[in-house]
Backbone as ProteinMPNN parsed JSONL, in Angstrom:
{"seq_chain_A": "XXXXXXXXXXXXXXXXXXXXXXXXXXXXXXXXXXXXXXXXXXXXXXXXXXXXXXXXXXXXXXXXXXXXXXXXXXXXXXXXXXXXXXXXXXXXXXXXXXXXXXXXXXXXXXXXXXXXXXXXXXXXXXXXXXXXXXXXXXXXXXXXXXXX", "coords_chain_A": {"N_chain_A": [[48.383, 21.818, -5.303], [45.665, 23.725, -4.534], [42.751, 23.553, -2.352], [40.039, 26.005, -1.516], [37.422, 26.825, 0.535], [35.397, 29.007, 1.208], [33.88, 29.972, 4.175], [32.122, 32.793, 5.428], [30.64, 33.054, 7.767], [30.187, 31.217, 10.261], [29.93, 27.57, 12.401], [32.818, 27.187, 15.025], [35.214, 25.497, 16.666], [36.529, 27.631, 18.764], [34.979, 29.858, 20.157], [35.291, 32.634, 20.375], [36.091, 33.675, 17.861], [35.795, 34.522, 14.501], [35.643, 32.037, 11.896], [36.827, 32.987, 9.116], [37.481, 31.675, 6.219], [38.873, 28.527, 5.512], [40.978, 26.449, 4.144], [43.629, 24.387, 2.214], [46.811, 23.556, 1.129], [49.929, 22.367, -0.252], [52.161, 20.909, 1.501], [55.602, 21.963, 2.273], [57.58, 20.643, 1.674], [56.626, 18.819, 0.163], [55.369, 16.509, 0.79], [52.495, 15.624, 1.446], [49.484, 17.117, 2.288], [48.69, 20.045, 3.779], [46.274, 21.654, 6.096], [44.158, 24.645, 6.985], [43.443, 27.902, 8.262], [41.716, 30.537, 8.776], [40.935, 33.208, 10.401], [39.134, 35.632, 12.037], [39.366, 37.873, 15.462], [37.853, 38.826, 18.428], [38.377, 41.615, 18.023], [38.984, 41.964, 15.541], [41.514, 41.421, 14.624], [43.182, 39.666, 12.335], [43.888, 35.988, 12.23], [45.622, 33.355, 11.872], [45.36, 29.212, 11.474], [46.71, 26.316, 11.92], [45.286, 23.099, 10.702], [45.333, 20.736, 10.141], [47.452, 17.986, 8.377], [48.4, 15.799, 6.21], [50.11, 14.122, 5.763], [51.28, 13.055, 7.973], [52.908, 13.739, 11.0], [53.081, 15.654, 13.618], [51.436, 18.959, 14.798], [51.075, 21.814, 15.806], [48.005, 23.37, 16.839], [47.42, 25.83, 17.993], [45.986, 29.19, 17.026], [48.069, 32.281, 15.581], [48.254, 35.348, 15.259], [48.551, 37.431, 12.582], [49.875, 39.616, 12.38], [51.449, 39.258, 14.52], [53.028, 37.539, 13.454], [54.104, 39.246, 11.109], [55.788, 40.682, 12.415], [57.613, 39.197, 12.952], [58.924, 37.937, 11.133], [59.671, 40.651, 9.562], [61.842, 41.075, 10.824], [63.932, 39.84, 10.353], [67.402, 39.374, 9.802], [67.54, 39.062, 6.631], [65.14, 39.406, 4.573], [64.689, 38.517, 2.236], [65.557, 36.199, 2.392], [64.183, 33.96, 3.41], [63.413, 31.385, 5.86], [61.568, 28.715, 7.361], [61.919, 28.31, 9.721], [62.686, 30.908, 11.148], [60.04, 30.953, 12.489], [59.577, 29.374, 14.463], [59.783, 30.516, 17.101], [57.451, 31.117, 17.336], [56.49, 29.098, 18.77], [57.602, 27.807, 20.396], [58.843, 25.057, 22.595], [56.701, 23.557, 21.406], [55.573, 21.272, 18.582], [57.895, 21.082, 16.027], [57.295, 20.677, 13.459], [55.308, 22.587, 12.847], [56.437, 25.193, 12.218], [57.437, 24.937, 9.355], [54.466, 24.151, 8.293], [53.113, 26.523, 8.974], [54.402, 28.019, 7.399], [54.17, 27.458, 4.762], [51.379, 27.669, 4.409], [51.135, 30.282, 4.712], [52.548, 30.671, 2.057], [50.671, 30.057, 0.341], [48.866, 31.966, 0.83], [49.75, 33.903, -0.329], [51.819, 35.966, 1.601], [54.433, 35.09, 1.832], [56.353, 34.419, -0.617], [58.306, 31.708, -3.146], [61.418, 31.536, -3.573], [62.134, 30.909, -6.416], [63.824, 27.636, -7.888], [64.048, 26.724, -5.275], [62.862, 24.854, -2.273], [62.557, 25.018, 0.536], [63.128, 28.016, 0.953], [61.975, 31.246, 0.992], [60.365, 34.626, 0.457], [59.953, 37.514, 2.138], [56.804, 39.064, 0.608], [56.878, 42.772, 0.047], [56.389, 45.292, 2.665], [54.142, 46.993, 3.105], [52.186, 45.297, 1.212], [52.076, 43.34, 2.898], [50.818, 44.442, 4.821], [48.53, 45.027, 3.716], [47.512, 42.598, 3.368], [47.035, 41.977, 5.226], [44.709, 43.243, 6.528], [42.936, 43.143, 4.533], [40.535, 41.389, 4.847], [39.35, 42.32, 7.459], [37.87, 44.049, 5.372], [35.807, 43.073, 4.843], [31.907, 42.306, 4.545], [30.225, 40.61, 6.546], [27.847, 38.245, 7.718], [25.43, 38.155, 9.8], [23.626, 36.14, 10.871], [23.795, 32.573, 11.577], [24.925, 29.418, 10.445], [22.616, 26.621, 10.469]], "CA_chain_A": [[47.049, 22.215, -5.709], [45.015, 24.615, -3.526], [41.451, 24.01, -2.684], [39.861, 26.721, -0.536], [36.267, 26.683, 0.929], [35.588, 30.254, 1.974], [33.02, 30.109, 5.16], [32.095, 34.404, 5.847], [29.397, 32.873, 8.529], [30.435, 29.625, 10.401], [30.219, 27.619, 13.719], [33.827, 27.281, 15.18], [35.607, 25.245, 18.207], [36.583, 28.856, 19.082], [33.679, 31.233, 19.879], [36.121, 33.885, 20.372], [37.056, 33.956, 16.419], [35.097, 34.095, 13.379], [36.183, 31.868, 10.787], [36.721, 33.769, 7.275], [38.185, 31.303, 5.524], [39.306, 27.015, 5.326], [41.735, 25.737, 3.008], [44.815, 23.667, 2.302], [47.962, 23.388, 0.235], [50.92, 20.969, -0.481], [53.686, 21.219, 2.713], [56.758, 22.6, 1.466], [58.313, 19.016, 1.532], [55.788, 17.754, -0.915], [55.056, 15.077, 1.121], [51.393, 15.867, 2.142], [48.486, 18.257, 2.243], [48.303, 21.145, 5.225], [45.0, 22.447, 5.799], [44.546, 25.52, 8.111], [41.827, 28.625, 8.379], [41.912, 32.139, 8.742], [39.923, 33.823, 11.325], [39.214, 37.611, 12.729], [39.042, 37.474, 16.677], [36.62, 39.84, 18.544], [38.854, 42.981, 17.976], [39.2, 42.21, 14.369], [42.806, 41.103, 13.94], [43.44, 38.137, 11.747], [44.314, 35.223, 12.655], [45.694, 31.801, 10.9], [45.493, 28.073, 12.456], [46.681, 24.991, 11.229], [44.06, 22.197, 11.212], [45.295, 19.461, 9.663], [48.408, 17.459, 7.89], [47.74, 14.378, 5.691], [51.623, 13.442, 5.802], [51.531, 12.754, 9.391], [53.416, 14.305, 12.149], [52.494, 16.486, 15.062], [51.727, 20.217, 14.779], [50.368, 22.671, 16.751], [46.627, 23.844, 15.978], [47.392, 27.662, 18.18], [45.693, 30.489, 16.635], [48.552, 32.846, 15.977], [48.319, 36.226, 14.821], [49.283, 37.666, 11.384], [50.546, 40.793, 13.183], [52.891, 38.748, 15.17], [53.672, 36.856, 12.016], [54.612, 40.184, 9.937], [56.182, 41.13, 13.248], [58.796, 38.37, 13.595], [58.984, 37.886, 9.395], [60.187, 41.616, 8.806], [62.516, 41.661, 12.172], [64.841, 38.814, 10.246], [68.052, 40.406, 9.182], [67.563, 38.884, 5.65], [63.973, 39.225, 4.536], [64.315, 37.963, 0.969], [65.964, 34.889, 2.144], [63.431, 33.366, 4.833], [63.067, 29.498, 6.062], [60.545, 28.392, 8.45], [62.99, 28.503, 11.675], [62.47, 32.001, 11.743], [58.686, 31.054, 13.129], [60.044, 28.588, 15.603], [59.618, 30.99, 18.274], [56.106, 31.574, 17.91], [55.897, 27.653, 18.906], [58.163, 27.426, 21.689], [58.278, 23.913, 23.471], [55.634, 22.849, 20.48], [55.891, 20.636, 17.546], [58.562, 21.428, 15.173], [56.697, 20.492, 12.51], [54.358, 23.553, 12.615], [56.719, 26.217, 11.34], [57.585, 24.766, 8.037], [53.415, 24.127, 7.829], [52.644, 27.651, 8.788], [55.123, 29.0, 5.898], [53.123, 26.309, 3.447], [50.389, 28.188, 4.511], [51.514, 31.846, 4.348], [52.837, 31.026, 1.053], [49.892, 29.753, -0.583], [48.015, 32.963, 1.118], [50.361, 35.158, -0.849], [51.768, 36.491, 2.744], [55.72, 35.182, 1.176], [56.972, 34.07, -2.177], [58.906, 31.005, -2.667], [62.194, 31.669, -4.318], [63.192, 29.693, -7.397], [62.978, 26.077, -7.18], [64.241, 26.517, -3.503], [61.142, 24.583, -1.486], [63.003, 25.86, 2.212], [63.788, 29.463, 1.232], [61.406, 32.034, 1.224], [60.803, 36.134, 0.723], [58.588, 38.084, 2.476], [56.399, 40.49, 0.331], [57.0, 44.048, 0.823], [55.823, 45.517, 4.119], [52.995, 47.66, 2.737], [51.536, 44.623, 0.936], [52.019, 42.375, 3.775], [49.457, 44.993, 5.894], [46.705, 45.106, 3.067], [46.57, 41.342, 3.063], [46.5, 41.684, 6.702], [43.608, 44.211, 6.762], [41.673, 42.712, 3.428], [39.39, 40.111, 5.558], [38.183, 42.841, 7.638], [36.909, 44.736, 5.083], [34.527, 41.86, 4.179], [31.427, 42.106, 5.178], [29.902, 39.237, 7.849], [26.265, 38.094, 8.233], [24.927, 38.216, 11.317], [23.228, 34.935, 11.109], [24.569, 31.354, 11.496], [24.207, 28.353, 9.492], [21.959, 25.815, 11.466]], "C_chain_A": [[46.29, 22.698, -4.485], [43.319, 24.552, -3.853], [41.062, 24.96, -1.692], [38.079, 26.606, -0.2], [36.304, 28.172, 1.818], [33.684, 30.391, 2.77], [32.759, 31.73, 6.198], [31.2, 34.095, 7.314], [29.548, 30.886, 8.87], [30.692, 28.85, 11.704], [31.599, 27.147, 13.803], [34.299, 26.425, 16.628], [36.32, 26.734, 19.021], [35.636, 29.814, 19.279], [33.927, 32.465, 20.049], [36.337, 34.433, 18.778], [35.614, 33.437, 15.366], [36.175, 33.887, 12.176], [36.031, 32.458, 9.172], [36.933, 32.484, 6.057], [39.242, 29.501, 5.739], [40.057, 26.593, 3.823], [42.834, 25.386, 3.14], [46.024, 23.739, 0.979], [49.109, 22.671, 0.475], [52.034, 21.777, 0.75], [54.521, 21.541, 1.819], [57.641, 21.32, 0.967], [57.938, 18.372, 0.177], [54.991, 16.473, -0.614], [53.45, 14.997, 2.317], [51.028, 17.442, 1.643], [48.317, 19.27, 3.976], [47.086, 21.55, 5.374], [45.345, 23.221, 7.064], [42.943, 26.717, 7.764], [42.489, 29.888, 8.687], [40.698, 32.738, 9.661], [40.228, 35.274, 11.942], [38.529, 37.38, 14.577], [37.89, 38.817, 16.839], [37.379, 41.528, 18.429], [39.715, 43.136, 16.246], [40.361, 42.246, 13.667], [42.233, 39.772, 13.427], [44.419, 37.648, 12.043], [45.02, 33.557, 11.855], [45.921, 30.417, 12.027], [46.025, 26.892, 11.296], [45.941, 23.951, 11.785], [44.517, 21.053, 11.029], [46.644, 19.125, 8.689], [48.705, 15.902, 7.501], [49.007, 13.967, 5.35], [52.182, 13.269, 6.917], [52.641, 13.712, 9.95], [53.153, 15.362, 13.097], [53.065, 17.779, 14.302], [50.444, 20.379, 15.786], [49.243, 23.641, 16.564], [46.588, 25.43, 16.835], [46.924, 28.571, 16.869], [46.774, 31.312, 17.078], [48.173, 33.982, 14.525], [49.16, 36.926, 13.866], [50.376, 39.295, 11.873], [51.959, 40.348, 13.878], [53.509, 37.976, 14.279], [54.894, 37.601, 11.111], [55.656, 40.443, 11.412], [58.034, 40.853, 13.489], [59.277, 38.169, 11.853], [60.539, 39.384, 9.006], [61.567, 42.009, 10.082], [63.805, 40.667, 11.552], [65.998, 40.179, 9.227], [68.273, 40.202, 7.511], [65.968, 38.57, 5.039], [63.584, 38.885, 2.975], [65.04, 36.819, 0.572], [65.119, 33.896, 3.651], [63.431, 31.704, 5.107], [62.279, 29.919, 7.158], [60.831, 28.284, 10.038], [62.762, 29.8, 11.927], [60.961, 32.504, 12.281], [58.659, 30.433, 13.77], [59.837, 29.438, 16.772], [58.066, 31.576, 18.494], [55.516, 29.76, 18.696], [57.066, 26.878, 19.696], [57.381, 25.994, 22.584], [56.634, 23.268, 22.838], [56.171, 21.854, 19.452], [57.281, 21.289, 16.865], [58.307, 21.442, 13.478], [55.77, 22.259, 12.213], [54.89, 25.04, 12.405], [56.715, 26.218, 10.083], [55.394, 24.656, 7.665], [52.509, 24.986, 7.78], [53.266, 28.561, 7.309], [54.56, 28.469, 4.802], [52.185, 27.524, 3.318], [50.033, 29.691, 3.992], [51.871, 31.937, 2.517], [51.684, 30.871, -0.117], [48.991, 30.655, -0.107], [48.651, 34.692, 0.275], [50.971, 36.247, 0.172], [53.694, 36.272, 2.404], [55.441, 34.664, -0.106], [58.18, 32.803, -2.17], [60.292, 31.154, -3.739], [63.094, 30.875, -5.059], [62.432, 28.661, -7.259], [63.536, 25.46, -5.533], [63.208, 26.066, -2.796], [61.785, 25.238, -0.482], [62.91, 27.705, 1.842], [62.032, 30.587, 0.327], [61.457, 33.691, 1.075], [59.477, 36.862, 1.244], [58.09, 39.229, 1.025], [56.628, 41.514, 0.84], [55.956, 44.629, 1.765], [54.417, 45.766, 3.951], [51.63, 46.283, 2.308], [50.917, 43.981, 1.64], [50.615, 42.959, 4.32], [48.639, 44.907, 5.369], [46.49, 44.153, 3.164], [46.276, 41.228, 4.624], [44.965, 42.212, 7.103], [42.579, 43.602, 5.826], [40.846, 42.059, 3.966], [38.968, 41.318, 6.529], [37.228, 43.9, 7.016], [35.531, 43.931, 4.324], [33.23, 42.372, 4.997], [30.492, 40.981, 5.681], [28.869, 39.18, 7.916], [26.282, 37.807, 9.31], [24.383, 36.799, 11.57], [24.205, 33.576, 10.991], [24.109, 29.996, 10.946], [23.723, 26.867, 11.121], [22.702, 24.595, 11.442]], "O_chain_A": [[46.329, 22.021, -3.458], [42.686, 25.027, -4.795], [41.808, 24.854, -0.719], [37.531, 26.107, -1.183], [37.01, 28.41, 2.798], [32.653, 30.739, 2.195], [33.101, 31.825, 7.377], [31.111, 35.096, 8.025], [29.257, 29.869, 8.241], [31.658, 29.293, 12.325], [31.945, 26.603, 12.754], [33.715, 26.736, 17.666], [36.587, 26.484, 20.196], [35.53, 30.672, 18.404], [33.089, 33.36, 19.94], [36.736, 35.581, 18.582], [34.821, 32.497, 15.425], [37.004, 34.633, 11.656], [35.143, 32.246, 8.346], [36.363, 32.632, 4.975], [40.391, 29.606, 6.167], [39.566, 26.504, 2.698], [43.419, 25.859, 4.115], [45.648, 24.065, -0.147], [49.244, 22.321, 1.647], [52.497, 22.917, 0.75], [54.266, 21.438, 0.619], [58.255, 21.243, -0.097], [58.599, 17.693, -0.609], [54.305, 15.723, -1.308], [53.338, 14.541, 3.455], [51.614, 18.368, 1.082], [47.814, 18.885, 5.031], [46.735, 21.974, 4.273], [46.199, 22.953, 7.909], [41.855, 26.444, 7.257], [43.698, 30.092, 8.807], [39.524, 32.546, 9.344], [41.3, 35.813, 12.218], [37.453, 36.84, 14.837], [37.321, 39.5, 15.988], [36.743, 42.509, 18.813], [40.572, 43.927, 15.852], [40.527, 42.772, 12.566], [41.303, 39.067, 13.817], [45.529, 38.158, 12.186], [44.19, 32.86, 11.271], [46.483, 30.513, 13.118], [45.706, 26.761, 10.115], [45.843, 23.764, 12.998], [44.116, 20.183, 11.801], [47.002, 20.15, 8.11], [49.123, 15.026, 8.258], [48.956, 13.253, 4.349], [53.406, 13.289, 7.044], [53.214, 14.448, 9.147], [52.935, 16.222, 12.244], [54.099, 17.977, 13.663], [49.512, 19.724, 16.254], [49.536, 24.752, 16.122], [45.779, 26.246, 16.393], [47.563, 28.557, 15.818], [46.958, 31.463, 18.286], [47.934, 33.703, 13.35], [50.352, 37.092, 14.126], [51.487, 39.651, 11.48], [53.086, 40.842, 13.826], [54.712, 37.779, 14.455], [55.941, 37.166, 10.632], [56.773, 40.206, 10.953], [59.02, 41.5, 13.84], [60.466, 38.465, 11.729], [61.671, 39.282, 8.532], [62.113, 43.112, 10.131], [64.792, 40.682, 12.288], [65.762, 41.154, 8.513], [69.045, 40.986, 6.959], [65.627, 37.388, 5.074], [62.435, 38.958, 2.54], [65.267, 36.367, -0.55], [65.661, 33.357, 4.616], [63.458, 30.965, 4.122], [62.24, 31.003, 7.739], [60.171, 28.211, 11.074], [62.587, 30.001, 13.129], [60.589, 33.661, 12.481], [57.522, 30.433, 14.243], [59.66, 28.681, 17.727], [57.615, 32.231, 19.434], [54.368, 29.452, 19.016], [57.356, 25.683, 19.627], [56.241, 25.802, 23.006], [55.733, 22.736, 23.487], [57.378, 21.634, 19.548], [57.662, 22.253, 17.53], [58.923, 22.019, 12.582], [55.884, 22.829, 11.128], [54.112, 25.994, 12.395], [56.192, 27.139, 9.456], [55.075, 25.219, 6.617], [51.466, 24.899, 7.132], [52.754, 29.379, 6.545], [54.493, 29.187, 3.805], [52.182, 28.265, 2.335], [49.148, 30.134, 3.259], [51.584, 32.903, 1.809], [51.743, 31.409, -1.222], [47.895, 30.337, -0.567], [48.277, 35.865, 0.277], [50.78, 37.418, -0.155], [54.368, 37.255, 2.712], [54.303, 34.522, -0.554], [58.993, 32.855, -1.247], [60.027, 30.787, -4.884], [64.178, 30.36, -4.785], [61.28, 28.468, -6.873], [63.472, 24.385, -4.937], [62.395, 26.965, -2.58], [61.535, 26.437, -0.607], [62.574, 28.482, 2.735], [61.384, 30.38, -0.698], [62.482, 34.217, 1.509], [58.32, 36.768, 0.836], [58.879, 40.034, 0.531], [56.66, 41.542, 2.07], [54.756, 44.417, 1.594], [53.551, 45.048, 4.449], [50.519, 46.228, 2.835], [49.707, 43.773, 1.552], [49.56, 42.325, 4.332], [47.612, 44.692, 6.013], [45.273, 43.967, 3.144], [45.419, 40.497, 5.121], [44.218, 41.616, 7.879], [41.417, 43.515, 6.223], [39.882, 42.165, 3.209], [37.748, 41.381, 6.376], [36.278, 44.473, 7.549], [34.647, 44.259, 3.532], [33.452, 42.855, 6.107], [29.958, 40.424, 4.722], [28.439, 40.275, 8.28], [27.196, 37.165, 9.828], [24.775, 36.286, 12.618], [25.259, 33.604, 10.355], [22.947, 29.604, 11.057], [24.27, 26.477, 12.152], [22.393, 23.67, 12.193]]}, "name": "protein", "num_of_chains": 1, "seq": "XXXXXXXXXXXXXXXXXXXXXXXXXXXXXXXXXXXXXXXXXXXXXXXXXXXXXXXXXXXXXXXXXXXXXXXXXXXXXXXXXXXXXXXXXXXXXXXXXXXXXXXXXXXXXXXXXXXXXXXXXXXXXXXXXXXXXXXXXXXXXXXXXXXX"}
């Protein structure tokens, strides 16, 4: 079950990144809730973080880029059979935990698809798609003001 809290205007432990976007969904395991966020830095890429994991174990809260996401995603030589090892290298000498909780994440952002009743296996959306959901958050538009 997916709740989302969508914050267009919001303060941030980052003042580099405006947050778009807070919400969570079930780990791929089942065994816990992920929460994470979506943010546009100052040159207007998006960004995703993981915040939080209510089934304990260490992950890694890096802001990494959906660009380098689609980057390393569409570079696998099987892209409609994915697992979460093939995001292990954005998290070098990090948790291990925080690939499988970024693919949670991606999947409940509509960014893959989960195939079957396979929880590990994974397909990316097609390329084209992948870029509009990459691009859709900056065509939002942002208030200038900030909540007190």
């Amino acid at each position: 079950m997916s709740q989302t809290k969508t914050n267009p205007c919001t303060t941030q432990t980052n003042p580099n990144k405006l947050i778009l976007k807070t919400s969570s969904c079930d780990a791929l395991s089942g065994n816990g809730t992920i929460g994470y966020e979506l943010s546009l830095d100052s040159k207007k890429s998006l960004h995703i973080r993981i915040t939080s994991n209510s089934g304990g174990g260490y992950f890694s809260n890096e802001s990494i880029a959906l660009t380098d996401i689609e980057g390393i995603l569409f570079s696998q030589a099987d892209t409609s059979r994915l697992t979460s090892t093939a995001l292990q290298i954005l998290f070098k000498g990090k948790s291990v935990n925080t690939p499988a909780f970024l693919m949670a994440a991606l999947r409940n952002e509509g960014f893959v698809k989960p195939i079957g009743e396979l929880k590990r296996y994974h397909q990316c959306i097609d390329a084209k798609s992948f870029k509009a959901l990459i691009r859709k958050p900056q065509k939002l538009t942002i208030s200038a003001t900030t909540n007190p």
